[in-house]
C-alpha positions as CSV (number, residue, x, y, z in Angstrom):
1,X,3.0,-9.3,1.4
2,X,5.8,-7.2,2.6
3,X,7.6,-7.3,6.1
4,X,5.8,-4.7,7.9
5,X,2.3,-6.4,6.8
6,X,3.4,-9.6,8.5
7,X,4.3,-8.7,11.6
8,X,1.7,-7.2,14.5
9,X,2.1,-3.5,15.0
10,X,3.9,-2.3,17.3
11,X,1.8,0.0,19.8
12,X,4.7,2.3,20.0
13,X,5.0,3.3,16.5
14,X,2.5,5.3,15.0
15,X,0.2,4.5,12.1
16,X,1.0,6.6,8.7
17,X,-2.8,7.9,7.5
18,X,-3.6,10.5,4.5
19,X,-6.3,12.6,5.4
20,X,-7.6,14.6,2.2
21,X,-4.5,14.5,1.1
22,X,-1.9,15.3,4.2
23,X,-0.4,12.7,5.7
24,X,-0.8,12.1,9.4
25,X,0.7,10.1,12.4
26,X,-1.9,8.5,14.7
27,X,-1.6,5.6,17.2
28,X,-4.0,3.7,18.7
29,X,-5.4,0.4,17.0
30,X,-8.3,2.2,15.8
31,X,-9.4,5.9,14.8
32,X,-12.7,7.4,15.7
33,X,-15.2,9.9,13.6
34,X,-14.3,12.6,15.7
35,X,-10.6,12.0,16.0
36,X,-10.7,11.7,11.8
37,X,-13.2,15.1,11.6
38,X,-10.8,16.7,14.4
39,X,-7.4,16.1,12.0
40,X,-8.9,17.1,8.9
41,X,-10.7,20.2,10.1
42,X,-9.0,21.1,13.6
43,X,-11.4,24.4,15.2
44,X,-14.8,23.7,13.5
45,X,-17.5,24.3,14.9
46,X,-19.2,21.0,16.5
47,X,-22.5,21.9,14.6
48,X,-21.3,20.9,11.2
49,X,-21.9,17.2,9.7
50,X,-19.2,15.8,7.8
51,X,-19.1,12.5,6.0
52,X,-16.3,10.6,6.0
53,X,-14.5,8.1,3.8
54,X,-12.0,5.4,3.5
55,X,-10.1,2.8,1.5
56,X,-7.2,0.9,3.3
57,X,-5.0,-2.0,2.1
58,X,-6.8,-5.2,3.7
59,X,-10.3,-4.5,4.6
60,X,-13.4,-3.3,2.4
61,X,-13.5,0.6,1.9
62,X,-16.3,1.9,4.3
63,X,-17.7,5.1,5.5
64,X,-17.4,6.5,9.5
65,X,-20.4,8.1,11.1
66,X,-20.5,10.1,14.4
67,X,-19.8,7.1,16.9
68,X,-18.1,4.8,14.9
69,X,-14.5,4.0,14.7
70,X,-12.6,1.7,12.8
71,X,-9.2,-0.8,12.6
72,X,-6.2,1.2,11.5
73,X,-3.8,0.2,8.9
74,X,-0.8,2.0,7.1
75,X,-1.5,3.3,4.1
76,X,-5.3,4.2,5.0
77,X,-6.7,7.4,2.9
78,X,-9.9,8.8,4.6
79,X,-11.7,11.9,2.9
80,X,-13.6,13.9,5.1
81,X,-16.4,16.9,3.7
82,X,-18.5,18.7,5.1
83,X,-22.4,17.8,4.5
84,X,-25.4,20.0,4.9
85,X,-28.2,19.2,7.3
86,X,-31.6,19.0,6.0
């Protein structure tokens, strides 16, 4: 376990993310569907469904759905495409 995993965050510095593949800088304990949607595909329209998925170092990977948020961690990878409504 390295240094930075064994100490609390610090609210101040902001959480390192890759989202499809660009690396972001978010703070806040936890990210949201819409704030992940939002970095990923900044003015979209709000009609279009995307799904969204992510791995991170120390908790299960997992899916985000309109609504849901979930624990940040550095290092966390999300992929984010857009679905078709049926």
């Amino acid at each position: 376990m390295s240094e930075q995993d064994k100490k609390p965050h610090d609210p101040n510095r902001p959480f390192h993310i890759i989202i499809n593949a660009r690396q972001h800088e978010v703070y806040g304990p936890t990210i949201t569907y819409h704030q992940v949607v939002n970095l990923a595909f900044p003015n979209t329209a709000n009609d279009i469904l995307y799904s969204v998925h992510y791995v991170a170092p120390k908790q299960p990977d997992g899916t985000l759905a309109e609504g849901q948020h979930v624990q940040l961690e550095y290092g966390m990878k999300f992929d984010v495409t857009a679905t078709n409504r049926s």
